[in-house]
Structure formats: structure tokens, C-alpha cells
C-alpha positions in Angstrom: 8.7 -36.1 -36.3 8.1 -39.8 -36.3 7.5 -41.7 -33.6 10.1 -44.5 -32.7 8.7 -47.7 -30.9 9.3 -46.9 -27.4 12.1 -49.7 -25.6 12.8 -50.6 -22.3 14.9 -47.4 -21.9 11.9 -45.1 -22.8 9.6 -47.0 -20.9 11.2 -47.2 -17.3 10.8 -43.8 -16.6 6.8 -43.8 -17.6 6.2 -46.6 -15.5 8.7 -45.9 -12.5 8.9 -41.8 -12.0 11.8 -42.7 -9.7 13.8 -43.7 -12.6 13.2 -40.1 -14.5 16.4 -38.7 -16.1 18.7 -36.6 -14.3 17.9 -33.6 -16.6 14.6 -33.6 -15.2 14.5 -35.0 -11.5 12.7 -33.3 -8.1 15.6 -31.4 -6.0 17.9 -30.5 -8.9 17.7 -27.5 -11.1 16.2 -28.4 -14.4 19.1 -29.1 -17.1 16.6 -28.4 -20.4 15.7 -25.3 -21.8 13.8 -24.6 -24.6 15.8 -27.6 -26.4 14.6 -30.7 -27.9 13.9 -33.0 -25.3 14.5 -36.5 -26.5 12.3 -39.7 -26.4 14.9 -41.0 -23.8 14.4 -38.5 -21.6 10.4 -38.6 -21.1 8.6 -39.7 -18.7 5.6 -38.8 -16.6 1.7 -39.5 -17.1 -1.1 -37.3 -18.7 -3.3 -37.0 -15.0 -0.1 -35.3 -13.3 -1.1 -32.4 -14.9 -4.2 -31.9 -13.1 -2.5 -30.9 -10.1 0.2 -28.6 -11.7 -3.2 -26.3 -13.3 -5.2 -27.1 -10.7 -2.9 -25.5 -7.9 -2.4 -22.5 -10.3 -6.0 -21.6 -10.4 -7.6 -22.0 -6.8 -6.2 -18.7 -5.7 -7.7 -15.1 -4.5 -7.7 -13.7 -7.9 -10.3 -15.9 -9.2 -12.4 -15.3 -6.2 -11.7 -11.2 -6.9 -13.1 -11.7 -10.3 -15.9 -13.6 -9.4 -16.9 -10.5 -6.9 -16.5 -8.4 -10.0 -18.9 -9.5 -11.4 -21.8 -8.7 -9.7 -20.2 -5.2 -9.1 -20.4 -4.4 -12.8 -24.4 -4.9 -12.2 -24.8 -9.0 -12.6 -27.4 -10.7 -10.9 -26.1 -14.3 -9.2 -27.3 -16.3 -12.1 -26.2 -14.1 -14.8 -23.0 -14.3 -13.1 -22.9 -17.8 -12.7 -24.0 -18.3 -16.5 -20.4 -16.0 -17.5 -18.3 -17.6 -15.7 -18.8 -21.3 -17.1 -18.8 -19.8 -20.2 -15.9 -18.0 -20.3 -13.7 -20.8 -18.3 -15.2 -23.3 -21.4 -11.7 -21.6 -23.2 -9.7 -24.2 -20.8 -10.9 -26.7 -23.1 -8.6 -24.7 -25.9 -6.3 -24.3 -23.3 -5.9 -28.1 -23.1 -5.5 -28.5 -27.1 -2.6 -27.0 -27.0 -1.0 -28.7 -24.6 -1.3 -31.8 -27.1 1.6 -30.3 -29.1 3.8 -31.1 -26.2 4.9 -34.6 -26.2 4.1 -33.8 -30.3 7.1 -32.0 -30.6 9.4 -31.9 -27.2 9.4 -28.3 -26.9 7.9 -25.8 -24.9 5.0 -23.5 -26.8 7.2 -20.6 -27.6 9.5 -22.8 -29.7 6.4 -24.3 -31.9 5.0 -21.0 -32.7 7.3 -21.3 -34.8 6.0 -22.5 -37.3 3.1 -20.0 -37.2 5.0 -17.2 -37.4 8.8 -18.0 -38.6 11.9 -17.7 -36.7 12.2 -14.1 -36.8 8.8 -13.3 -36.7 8.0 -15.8 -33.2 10.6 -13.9 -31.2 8.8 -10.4 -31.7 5.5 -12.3 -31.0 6.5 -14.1 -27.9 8.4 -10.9 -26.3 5.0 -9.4 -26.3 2.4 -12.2 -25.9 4.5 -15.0 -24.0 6.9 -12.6 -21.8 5.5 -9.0 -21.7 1.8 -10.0 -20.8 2.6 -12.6 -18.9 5.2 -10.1 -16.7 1.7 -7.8 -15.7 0.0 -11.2 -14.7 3.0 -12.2 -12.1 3.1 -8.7 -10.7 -0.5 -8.7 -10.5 -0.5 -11.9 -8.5 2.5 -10.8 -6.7 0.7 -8.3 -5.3 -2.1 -10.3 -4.2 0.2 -12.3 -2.6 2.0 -9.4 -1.2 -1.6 -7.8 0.4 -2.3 -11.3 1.9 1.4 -11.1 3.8 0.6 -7.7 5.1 -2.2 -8.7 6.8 -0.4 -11.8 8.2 2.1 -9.0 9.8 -0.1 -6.5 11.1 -1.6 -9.0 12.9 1.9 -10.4 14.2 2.0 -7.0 15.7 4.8 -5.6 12.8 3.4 -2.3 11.1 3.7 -2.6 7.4 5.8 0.2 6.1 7.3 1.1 3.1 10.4 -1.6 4.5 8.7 -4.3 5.4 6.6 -4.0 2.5 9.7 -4.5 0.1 11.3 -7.3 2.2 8.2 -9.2 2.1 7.4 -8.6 -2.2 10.9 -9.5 -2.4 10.7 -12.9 -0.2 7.6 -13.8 -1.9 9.6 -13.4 -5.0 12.7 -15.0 -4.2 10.3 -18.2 -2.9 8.4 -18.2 -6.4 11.7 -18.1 -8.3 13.1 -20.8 -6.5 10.8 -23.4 -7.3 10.9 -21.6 -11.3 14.6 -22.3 -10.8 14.2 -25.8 -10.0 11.7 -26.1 -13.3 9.4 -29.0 -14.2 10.0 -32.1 -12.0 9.8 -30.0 -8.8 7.0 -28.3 -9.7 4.8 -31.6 -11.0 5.8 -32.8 -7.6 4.9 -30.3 -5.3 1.9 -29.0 -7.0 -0.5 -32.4 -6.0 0.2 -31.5 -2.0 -0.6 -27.7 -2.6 -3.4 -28.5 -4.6 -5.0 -30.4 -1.8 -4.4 -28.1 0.9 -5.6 -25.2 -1.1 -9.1 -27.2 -1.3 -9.0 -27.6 2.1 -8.7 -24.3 2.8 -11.3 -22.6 0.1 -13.5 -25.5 1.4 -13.9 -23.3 5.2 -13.9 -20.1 3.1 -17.1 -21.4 1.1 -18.6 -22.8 3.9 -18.7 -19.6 5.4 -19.6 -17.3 2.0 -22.8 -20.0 1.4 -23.7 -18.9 5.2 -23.6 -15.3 4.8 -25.3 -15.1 1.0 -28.0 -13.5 0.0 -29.5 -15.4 -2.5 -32.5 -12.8 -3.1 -30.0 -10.7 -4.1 -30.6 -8.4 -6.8 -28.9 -5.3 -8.3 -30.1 -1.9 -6.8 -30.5 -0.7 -10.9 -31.3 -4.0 -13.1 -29.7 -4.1 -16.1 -31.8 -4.5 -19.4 -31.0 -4.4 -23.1 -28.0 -2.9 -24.2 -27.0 -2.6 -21.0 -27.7 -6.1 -19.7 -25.5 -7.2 -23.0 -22.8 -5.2 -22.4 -22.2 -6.8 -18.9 -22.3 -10.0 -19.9 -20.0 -9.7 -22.9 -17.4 -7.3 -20.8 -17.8 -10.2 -17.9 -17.6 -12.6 -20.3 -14.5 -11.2 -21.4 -13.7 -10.9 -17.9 -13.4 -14.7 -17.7 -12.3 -16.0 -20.8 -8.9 -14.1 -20.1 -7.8 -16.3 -17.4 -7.6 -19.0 -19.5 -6.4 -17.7 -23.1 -3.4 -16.7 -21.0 -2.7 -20.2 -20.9 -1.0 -20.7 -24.1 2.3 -22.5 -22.3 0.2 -25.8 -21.6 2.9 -27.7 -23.9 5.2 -26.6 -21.4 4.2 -28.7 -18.6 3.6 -31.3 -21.3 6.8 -31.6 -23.5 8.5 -34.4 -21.1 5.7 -37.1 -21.6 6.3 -39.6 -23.9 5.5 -39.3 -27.6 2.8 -41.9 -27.5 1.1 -40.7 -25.0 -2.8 -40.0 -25.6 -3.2 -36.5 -26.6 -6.8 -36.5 -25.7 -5.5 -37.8 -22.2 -3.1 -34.8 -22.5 -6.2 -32.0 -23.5 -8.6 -33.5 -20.8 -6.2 -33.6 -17.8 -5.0 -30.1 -18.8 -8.4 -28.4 -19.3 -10.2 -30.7 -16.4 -7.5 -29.1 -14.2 -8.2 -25.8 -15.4 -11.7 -25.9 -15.8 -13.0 -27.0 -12.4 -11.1 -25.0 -9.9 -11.6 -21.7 -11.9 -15.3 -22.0 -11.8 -15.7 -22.9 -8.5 -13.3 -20.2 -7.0 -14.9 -17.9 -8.7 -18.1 -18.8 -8.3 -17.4 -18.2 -4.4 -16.6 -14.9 -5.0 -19.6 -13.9 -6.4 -22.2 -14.8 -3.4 -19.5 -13.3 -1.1 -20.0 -9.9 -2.9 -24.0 -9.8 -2.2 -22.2 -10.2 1.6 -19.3 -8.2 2.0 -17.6 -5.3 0.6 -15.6 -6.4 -2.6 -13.7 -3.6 -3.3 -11.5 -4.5 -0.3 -12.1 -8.3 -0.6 -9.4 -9.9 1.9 -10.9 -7.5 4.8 -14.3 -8.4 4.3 -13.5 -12.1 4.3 -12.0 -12.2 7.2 -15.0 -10.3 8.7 -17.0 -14.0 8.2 -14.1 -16.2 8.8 -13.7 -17.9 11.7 -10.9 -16.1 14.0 -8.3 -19.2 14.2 -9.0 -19.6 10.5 -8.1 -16.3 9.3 -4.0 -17.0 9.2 -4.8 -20.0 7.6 -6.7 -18.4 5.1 -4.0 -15.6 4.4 -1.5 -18.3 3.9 -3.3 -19.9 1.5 -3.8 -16.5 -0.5 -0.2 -16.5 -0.5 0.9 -20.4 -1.2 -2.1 -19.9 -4.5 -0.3 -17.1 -6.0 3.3 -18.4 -5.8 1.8 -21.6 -7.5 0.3 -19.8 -10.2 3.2 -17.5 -10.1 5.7 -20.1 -10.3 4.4 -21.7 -13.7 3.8 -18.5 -14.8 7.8 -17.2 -14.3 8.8 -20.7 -15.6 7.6 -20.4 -18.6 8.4 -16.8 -19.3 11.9 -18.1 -18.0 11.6 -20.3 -21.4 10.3 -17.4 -23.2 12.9 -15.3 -23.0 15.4 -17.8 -24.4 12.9 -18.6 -27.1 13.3 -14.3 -28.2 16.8 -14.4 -28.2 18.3 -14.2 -24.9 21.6 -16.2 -24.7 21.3 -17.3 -21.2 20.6 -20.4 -19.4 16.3 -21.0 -18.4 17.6 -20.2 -14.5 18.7 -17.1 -15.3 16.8 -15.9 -17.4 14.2 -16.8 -14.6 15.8 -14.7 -12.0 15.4 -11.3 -14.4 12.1 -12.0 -15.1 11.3 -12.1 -11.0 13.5 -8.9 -10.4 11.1 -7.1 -13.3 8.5 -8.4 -11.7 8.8 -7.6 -8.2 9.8 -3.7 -9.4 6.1 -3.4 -11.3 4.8 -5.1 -8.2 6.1 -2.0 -5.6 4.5 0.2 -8.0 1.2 -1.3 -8.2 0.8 -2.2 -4.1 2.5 1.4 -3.2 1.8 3.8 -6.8 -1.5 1.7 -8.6 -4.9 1.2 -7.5 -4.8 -3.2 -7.4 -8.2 -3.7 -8.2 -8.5 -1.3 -10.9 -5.7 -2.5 -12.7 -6.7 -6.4 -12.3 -10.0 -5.4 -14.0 -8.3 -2.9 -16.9 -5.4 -5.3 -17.7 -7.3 -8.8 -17.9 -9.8 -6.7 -20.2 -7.5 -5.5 -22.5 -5.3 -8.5 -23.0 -8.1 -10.2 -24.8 -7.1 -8.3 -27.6 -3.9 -9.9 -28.3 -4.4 -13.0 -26.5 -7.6 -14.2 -28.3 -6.1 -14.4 -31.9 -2.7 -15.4 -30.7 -4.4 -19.0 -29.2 -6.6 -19.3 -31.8 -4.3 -19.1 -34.3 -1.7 -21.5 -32.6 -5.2 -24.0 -32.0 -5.9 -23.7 -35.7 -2.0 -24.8 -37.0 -1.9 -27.8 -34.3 -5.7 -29.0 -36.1 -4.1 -28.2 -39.5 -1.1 -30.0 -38.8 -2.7 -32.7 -37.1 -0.4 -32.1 -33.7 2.7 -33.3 -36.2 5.8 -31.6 -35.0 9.1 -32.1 -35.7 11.0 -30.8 -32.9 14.4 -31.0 -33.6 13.5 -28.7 -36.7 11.8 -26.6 -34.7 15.5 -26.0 -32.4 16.7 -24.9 -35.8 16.8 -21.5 -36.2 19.6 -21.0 -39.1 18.5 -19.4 -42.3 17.3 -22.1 -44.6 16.1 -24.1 -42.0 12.3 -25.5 -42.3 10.7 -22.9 -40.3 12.8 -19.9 -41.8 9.7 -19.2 -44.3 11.2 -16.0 -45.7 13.3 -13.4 -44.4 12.3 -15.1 -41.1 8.7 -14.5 -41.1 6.1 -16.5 -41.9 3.7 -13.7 -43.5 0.7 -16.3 -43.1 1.1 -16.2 -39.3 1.7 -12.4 -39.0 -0.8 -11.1 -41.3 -3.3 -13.6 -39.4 -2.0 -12.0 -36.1 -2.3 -8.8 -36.7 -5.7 -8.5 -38.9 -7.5 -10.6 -35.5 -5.7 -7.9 -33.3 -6.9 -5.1 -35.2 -10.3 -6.1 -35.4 -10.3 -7.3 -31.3 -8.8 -3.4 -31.2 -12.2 -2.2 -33.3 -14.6 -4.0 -31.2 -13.2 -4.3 -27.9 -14.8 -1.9 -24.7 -13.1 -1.5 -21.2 -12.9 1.7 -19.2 -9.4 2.3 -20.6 -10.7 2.2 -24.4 -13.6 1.6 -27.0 -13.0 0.8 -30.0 -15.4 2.3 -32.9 -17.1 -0.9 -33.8 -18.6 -1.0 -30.0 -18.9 2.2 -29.6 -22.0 2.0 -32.5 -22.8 -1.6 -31.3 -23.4 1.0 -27.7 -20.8 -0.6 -26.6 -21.0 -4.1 -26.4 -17.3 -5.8 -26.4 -16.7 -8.2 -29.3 -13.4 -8.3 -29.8 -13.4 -12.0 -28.6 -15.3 -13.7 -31.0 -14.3 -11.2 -33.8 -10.7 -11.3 -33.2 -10.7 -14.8 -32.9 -13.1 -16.3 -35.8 -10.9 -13.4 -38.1 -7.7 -14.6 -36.9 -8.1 -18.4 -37.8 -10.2 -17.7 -40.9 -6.9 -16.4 -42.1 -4.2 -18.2 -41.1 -5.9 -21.1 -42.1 -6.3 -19.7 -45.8 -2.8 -18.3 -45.5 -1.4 -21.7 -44.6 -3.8 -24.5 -46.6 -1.5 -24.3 -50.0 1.9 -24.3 -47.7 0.5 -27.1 -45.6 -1.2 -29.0 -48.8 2.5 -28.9 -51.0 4.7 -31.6 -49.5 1.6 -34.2 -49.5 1.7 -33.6 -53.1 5.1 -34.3 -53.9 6.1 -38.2 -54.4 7.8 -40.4 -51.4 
């Protein structure tokens, strides 16, 4: 789409946020969907995204994960050495927010034009709604252990009731603020974002004191061995943020001239720092306490009038995270079909969700399943944001998004039949080798069980993934430059 010269009109609300249009203001439910957002209505600046990743990622799960680590056999430094690496994928994260204020729309609408009309609903019911549904309940359940603490020490005994009025008030608090979409959630997320580093501030202060920084593994890892930690930890890592492929989301109000290298930097900044640092945390804490029952143990080396401080926290972290993360499914859902309004599509999305969290908190083992499902979803994940990286750097971030809203046969993203076969074949040939050389407890695929089980599916699904799309799509992309003006 080409840019107009911004006005008056489309300049106010950049420079005054007060001045934002009505379909978008703090306090009111969000009017806009997965529509077209005009150049009238946007507004914002690239650094209030910081704050809106930042507050989703300084929360108990990274700090989980980071204790992980050093339970699948990791010394401290190798530990360390994984999780920058694996968080580096925030910087991939933040190119695709650039496709935003590109195009207007949120991401599920401009995969589009990776895998057609037809074709992007099946993908986004699976990648952008279905995954994303295990990740809520996951952190819903974090959330959910965090409350029950706060209880029993209120003098309330947990049972099976109080357990599922307390999931479902957790819920209902997350969906609000999903509800009330974008402009509430930019706002509120700098305040939470602060408090939150408050809090994890005490937490570390107290994790440094009780380290052992001699620490070592009771059987070191060498060779094959020593590989196959890294790259499963690795793995580990690099899944928090490849499951970040809504940053246009957050983005798609900002004006159309806005610096999309402003846009990728506050977006992966945001990302980036929090998640190393969280998780960093949690791996000194496991050479100190017991993380298999992290919360516990941390309270064990907390200070006593911090403790409900600290399990608030836990709880404000995951309804920020959870928030975005039910917002933008709420945006998925539309995007596969579903002819409801964002809100309500919202509120199904949280009733799913609070259903698979009672089953993991009272059927599921929680830690198991944090470890098996973040492992596994780097198999779909991967190619899926790779591939959608790839058509933003062949396209050079040009979108057209009212095009994009059109989703009648014939239209420009219709390709054929619906389907755009370069995006499909490119999804499913990096899936299927990420399914070949992927290893978790769950499954090993055949190409790592004769690599003796190192996990490659990252680098193999992804590298396969945009090899092909980006052969699929050069003669496509190349023909209109050809024709004459």
C-alpha cells in the first residue's frame, strides 16, 4: 500500500496519545478487529512497546525454565550460554512486528499472503489459536498455583471449589483486559512492567545469596551427551520467543511512517532483556532449592513479609502475558472464520482455556507438561516464523492491507483454489523435517535418533522452510516488477 503524506489529522494522535481515536482509546472496548485500520486512526510511538513485551515475559515461567535447565544436567555457564542464545530469536520476533504499521492488520491477516485465503485459516487455527490455547492454560496454571498458596496461607484450604473459583477469577480478570484490547493494554502494561522488576529484583537478591556458584552436576555431561542438553535446552528457549509471531498485533495502530527498525528494536529489546534475566535467576536458584516444586522452595529463601508480595507478582506476570496472548487468539479466531466480534471470540477462547487449565492443575503433572509442550512446539513454530520472516524480507515489509481484508475469490491473495501452494508446501516440508530431527521425551524422530539423539529440528526445520518458500515465491514476487507502469 502506499504511503500518503501524513496531515494534521494523522499527526495529532502521534504526538498527543490523548487525542487517539475512539476506536482505540484506554477504558472502552476496542472497536477494530482484524480489519484494516486506517492511517487516520494511528497513533502511538515505537518505545511503548517495550513495556507491553516486557510485562509479558518477567513471569514464573521463565524463571521455571531457567531451573530446567540445570535439571537436564547443565552446568551454570552452560546454562547461561543457552539461554542468550535461544532468547537471540526475539530479535526475529521483532521483524515481524515491522509488518504492522506495513499493512494495518494483525499477523494472522498477513499470512495471508504466505499461504492464501483458504490455506491461512487452517494454518492459523493450528499455529496462531490451537498452540497458543496450551500456552494460556499453561500460564493459567501457574497463575492458578501462585493463588493457592496466597489462600492457604489466608487460612482457606484449597479444594476442588476454591480451586475452580479462583482459575475462573484469574480468567475472567485476564479476559477483561483482552476485552478491552490494545489501548488498555499499552497503557497498563508500563506500571506492571515496573512493579514486576521491583518485585523479581528481592527475589534475585535473595537467589544470588543462596547460590552455589561451585556448583557442578553430580554426573557431568560429555559428548553426545553434553550436545544433546544443549541443543534440547536450546530448544528449550528458543520456544518462548518463536511463539511470538503476533508482534504486528501490538504494532498495526502506529503510523505508516513510523521507523520499522524503531518498531523491531523496541519489540525484541522488550523481549530480549527480561527473558534472559528471569531466567537466568532461575537457574542459580536450582543449585539452591528444589526445582521441581519451584514456588515452595522460593519462598523457603524469601523474606517472610515478602512472600505475598512475591505470589502476587506470579499472578499479575501471567495475566499479562496471558492477556496478549488471549488477545490475539481473540484476533485469530476471526482471522479462521469465526463470524463474531474480537470480544467474543475472546471470551470462548478463556472458557477453553480455563477447562484445559482444571485438567492440568487437578489431572496433569504442570511441570512435565511445561517441559513436553514447549519442546514439541518447535516443530511447527520454527518454520511457521521463518517462513512469515522470509516473505516480509522478500516483500520488503510492502503490504497492502486493505487487500489483505479481502477475502473473495479473485481477490490478490486468493492464489488458487485459496491456497497459496508456495506457502504450504514450504510449511509442511520444514515441519516434516523439524518432525525427523526433533527429540523430547514424548518423541524422537529417526534423524536424531542416529545423530544419538541430538534435537535439530530447529535449525533444520527452519533453514528448509525458508529455502523453499523463498524459491516457491521469487518468480511470483519477481512478475509484476516486470510488467510496465
Amino acid at each position: 500500500m502506499t504511503s500518503t503524506a501524513p496531515g494534521l489529522e494523522a499527526d495529532a494522535p502521534h504526538l498527543c496519545p490523548a487525542l487517539a481515536p475512539a476506536s482505540d482509546q484506554a477504558g472502552h472496548i476496542e472497536a477494530r478487529g482484524i480489519d484494516h485500520i486506517p492511517e487516520r486512526e494511528r497513533h502511538g510511538r515505537p518505545r511503548e512497546l517495550f513495556s507491553v513485551w516486557a510485562a509479558a515475559n518477567v513471569n514464573y515461567l521463565c524463571l521455571v525454565i531457567g531451573g530446567a535447565l540445570i535439571l537436564m544436567g547443565l552446568t551454570l555457564w552452560q546454562a547461561f550460554a543457552v539461554i542468550v542464545a535461544g532468547n537471540l530469536f526475539w530479535a526475529l520476533a521483532g521483524l515481524l512486528a515491522v509488518s504492522g504499521p506495513a499493512s494495518g492488520t494483525p499477523s494472522s491477516v498477513i499470512t495471508r499472503t504466505m499461504y492464501g485465503i483458504r490455506g491461512n485459516r487452517v494454518n492459523t487455527a493450528i499455529t496462531g489459536w490451537a498452540i497458543c490455547l496450551c500456552y494460556v492454560s499453561l500460564n493459567l496454571s501457574a497463575a492458578a498455583i501462585a493463588a493457592f498458596s496466597l489462600i492457604q496461607k489466608a487460612g482457606i484450604e484449597p479444594n476442588t471449589g476454591v480451586k475452580t473459583v479462583t482459575v475462573v477469577a484469574i480468567a475472567a480478570l485476564t479476559l477483561a483486559i483482552s476485552v478491552y484490547g490494545h489501548a488498555l493494554i499499552v497503557k497498563l502494561y508500563l506500571p506492571i512492567t515496573l512493579v514486576l522488576v521491583a518485585v523479581f529484583a528481592v527475589v534475585g537478591i535473595s537467589v544470588l545469596r543462596h547460590a552455589h556458584w561451585d556448583y557442578t552436576p553430580a554426573a557431568r555431561l560429555h559428548g553426545g551427551a553434553l550436545w544433546a542438553a544443549l541443543l534440547g535446552g536450546f530448544a528449550l528457549i528458543a520456544s518462548g520467543p518463536l511463539s511470538f509471531n503476533n508482534g504486528a498485533d501490538f504494532a498495526r495502530y502506529l503510523p505508516p511512517t513510523t521507523s520499522a527498525k524503531k518498531v523491531a528494536w523496541w519489540t525484541a529489546s522488550g523481549g530480549f532483556l527480561p527473558s534472559v534475566v528471569v531466567t537466568a535467576l532461575g537457574t542459580p536458584a536450582a543449585t539452591a532449592i528444589d526445582m521441581t516444586d519451584p514456588q515452595s522452595a522460593l519462598e523457603g529463601i524469601l523474606p517472610g513479609w515478602f512472600t505475598p508480595l512475591f505470589l502476587l507478582a506470579l499472578i499479575v506476570g501471567t495475566i499479562a502475558i496471558n492477556a496478549m496472548t488471549s488477545y490475539s487468539s481473540g484476533l485469530a479466531l476471526q482471522s479462521v472464520w469465526v463470524r463474531i466480534g474480537r470480544s467474543l471470540n475472546v471470551v470462548v477462547y478463556g472458557l477453553l482455556a480455563v477447562a484445559l487449565t482444571l485438567y492440568a492443575l487437578l489431572v496433569s503433572d504442570f511441570l512435565h507438561t511445561v517441559s513436553n509442550v514447549l519442546q514439541l512446539t518447535v516443530v511447527l513454530i520454527g518454520p511457521g516464523m521463518t517462513i512469515y520472516a522470509t516473505d516480509i524480507l522478500l516483500r520488503r515489509n510492502r503490504y497492502d492491507g486493505p487487500a489483505l481484508s479481502d477475502e473473495t475469490p479473485g481477490g490478490t491473495y486468493w492464489y488458487t483454489a485459496g491456497v497459496n501452494r508456495a506457502g504450504v508446501t514450504a510449511l509442511a516440508t520444514g515441519t516434516a523435517a523439524s518432525v525427523l530431527c526433533v527429540s523430547t521425551e514424548l518423541y524422537v524422530g529417526p534423524l536424531a535418533r542416529a545423530a544419538g539423539g541430538l534435537d535439530l529440528a530447529l535449525p533444520a526445520g527452519m533453514a528448509i522452510a525458508a529455502t523453499v518458500y523463498a524459491f516457491g515465491m521469487r518468480r511470483r514476487l519477481a512478475a509484476p516488477a516486470r510488467r510496465p507502469r
